[in-house]
VMD Tcl script that builds the backbone (N, CA, C; Angstrom):
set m [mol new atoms 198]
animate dup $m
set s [atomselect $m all]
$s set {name element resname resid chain x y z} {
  {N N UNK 1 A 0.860 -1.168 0.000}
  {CA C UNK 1 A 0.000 0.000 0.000}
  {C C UNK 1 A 0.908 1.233 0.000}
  {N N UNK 2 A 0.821 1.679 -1.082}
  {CA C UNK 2 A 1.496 3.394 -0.971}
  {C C UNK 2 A 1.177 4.252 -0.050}
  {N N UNK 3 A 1.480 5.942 -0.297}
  {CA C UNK 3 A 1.311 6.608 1.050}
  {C C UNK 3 A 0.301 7.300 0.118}
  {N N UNK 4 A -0.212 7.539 -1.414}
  {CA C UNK 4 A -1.718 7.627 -1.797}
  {C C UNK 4 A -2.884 6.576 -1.574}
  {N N UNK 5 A -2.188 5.518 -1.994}
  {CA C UNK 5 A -3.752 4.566 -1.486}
  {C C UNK 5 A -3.753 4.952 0.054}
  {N N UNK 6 A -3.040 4.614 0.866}
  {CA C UNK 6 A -3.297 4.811 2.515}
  {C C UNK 6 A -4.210 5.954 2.720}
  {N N UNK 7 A -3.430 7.223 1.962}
  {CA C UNK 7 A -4.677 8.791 2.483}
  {C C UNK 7 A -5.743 8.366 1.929}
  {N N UNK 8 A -5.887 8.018 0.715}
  {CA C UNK 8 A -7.183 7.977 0.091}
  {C C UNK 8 A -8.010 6.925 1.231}
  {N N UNK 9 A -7.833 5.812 1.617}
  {CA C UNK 9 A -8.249 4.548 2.247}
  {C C UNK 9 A -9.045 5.435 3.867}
  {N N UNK 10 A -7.947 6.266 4.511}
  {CA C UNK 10 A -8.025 6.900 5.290}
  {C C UNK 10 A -9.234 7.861 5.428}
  {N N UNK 11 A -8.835 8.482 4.347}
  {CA C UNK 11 A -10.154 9.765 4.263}
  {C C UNK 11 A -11.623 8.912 3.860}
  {N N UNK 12 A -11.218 8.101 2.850}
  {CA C UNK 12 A -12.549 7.723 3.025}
  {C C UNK 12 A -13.497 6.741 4.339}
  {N N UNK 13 A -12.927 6.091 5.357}
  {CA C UNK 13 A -13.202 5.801 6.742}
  {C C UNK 13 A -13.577 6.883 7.112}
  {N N UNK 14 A -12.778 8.166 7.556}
  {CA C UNK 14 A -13.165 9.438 8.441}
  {C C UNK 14 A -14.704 9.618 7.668}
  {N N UNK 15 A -14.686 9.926 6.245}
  {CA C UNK 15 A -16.035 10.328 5.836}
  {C C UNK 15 A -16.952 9.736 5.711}
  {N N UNK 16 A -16.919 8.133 6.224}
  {CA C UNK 16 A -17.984 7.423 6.500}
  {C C UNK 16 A -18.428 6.636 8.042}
  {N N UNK 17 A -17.277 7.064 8.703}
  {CA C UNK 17 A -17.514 7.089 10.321}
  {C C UNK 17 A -17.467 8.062 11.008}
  {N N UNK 18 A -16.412 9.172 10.876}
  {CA C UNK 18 A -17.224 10.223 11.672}
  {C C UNK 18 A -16.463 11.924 10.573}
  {N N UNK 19 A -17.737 11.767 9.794}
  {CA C UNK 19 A -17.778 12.493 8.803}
  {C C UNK 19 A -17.377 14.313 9.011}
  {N N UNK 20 A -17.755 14.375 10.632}
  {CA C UNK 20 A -17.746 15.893 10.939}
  {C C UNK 20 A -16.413 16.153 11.636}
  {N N UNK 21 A -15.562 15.339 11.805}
  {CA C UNK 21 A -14.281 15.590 11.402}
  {C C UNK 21 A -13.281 16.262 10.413}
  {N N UNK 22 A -13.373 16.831 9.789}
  {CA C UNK 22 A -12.813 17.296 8.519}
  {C C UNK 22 A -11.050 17.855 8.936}
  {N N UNK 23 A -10.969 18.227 10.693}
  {CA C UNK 23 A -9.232 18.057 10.584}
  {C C UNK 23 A -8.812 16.946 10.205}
  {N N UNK 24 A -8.944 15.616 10.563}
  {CA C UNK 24 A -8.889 14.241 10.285}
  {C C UNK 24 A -7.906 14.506 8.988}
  {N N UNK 25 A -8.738 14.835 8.069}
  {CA C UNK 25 A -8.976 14.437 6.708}
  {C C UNK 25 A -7.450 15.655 6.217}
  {N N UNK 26 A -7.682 16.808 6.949}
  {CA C UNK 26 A -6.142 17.962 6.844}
  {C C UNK 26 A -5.180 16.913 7.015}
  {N N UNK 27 A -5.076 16.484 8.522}
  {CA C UNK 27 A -3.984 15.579 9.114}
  {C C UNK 27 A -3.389 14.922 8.433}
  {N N UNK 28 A -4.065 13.860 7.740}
  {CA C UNK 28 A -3.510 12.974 7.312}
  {C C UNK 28 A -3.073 13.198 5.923}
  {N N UNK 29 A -3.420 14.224 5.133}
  {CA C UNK 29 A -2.462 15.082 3.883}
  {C C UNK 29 A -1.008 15.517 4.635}
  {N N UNK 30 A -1.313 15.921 5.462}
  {CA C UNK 30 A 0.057 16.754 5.860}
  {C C UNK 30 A 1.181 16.161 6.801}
  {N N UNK 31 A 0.437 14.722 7.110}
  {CA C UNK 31 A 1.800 14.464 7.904}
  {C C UNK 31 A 1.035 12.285 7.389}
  {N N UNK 32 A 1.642 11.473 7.377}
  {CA C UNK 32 A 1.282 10.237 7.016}
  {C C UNK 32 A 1.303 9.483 8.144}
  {N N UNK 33 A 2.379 10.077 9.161}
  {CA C UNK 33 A 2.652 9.518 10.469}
  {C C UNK 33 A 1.359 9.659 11.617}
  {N N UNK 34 A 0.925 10.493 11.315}
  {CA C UNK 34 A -0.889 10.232 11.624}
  {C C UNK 34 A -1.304 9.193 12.450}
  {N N UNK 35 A -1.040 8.144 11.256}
  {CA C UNK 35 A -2.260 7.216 10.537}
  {C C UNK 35 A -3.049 6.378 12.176}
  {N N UNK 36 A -1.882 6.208 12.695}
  {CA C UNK 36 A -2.418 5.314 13.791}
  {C C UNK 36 A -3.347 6.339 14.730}
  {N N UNK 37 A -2.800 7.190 15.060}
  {CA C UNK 37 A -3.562 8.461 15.497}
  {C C UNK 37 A -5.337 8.849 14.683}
  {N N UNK 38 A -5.466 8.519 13.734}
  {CA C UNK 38 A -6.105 9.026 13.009}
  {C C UNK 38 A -7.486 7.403 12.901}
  {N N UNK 39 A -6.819 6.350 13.085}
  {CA C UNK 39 A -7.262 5.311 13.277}
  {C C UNK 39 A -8.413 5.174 14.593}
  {N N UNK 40 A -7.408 5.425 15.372}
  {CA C UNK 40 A -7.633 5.605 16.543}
  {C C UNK 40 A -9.102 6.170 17.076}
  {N N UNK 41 A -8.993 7.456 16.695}
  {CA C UNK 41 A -10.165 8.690 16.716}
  {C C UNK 41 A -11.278 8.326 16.100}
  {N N UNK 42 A -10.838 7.304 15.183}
  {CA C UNK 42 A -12.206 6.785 14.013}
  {C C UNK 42 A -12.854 5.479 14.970}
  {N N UNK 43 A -11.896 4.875 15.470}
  {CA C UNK 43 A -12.492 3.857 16.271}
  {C C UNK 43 A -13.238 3.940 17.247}
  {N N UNK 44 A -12.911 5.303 18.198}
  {CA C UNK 44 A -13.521 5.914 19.392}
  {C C UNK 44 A -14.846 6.953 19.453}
  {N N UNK 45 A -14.805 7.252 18.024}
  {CA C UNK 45 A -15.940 8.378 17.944}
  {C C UNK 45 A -16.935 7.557 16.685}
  {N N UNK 46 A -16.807 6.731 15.998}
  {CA C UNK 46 A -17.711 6.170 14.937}
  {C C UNK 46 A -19.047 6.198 15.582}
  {N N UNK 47 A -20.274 6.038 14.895}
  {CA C UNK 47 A -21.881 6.222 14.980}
  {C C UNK 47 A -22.018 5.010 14.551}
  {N N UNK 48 A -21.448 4.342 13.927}
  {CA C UNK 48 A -22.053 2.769 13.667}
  {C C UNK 48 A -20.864 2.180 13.760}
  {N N UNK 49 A -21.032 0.366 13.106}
  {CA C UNK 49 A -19.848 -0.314 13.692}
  {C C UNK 49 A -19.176 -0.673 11.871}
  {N N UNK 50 A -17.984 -1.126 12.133}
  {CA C UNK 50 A -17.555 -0.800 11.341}
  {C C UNK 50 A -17.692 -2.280 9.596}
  {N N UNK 51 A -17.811 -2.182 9.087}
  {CA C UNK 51 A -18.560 -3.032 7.922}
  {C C UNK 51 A -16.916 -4.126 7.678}
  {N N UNK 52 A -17.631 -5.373 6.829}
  {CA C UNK 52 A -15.927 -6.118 7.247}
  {C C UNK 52 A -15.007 -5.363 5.874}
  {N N UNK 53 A -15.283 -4.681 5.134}
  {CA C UNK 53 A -14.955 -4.349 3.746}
  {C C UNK 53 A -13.992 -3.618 4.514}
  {N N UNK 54 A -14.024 -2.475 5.390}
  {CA C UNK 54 A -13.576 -1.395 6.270}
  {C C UNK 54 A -12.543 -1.984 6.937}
  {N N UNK 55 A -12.733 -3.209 7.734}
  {CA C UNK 55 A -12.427 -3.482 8.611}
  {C C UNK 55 A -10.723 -4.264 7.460}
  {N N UNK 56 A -10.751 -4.746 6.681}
  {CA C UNK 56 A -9.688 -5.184 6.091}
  {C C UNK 56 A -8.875 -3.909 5.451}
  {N N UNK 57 A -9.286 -3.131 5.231}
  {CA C UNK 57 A -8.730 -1.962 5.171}
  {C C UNK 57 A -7.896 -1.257 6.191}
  {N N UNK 58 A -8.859 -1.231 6.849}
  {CA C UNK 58 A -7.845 -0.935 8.317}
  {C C UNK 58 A -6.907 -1.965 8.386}
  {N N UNK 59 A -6.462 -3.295 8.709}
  {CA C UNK 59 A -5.715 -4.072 8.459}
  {C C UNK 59 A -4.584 -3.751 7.605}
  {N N UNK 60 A -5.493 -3.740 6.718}
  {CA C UNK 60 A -3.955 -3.079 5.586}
  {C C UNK 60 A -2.863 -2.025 5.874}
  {N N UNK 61 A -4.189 -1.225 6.522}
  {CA C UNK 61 A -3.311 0.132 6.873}
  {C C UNK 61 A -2.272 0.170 7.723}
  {N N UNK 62 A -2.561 -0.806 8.872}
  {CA C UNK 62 A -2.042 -0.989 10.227}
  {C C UNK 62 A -0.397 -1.708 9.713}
  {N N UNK 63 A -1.021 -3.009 8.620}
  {CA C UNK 63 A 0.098 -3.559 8.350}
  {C C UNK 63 A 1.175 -2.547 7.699}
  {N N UNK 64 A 1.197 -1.862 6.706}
  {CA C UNK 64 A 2.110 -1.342 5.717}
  {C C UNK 64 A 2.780 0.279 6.746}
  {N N UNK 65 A 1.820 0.653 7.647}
  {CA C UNK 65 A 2.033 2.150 7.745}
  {C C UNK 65 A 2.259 2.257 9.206}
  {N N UNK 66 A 1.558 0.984 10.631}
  {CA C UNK 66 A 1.019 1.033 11.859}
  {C C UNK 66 A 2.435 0.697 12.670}
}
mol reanalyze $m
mol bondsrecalc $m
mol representation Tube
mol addrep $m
């Protein structure tokens, strides 16, 4: 996983778990080292639970970047 698929992978979680975040979405353009940070916040503040499509994604992320 590159450090574009990762943001892209990233932003799109924030905008489907907790959408009214939008520093999230700054953060993780501007620094990649984030990610676990950014993980994190998505896990603790989400409105629903997370779908398994998502959930291997995160995986990915954790593996290549965590």
């Amino acid at each position: 996983m590159d450090k574009d698929s990762m943001q892209s992978a990233v932003i799109k979680l924030i905008e489907k778990y907790i959408p009214d975040r939008i520093d999230l979405k700054e953060l993780i353009k501007e620094d990649t080292d984030s990610v676990k940070y950014i993980l994190e916040e998505i896990d603790r503040y989400k409105t629903k639970s997370y779908e398994e499509v998502d959930l291997d994604i995160i995986k990915d992320v954790f593996f290549f970047w965590g």
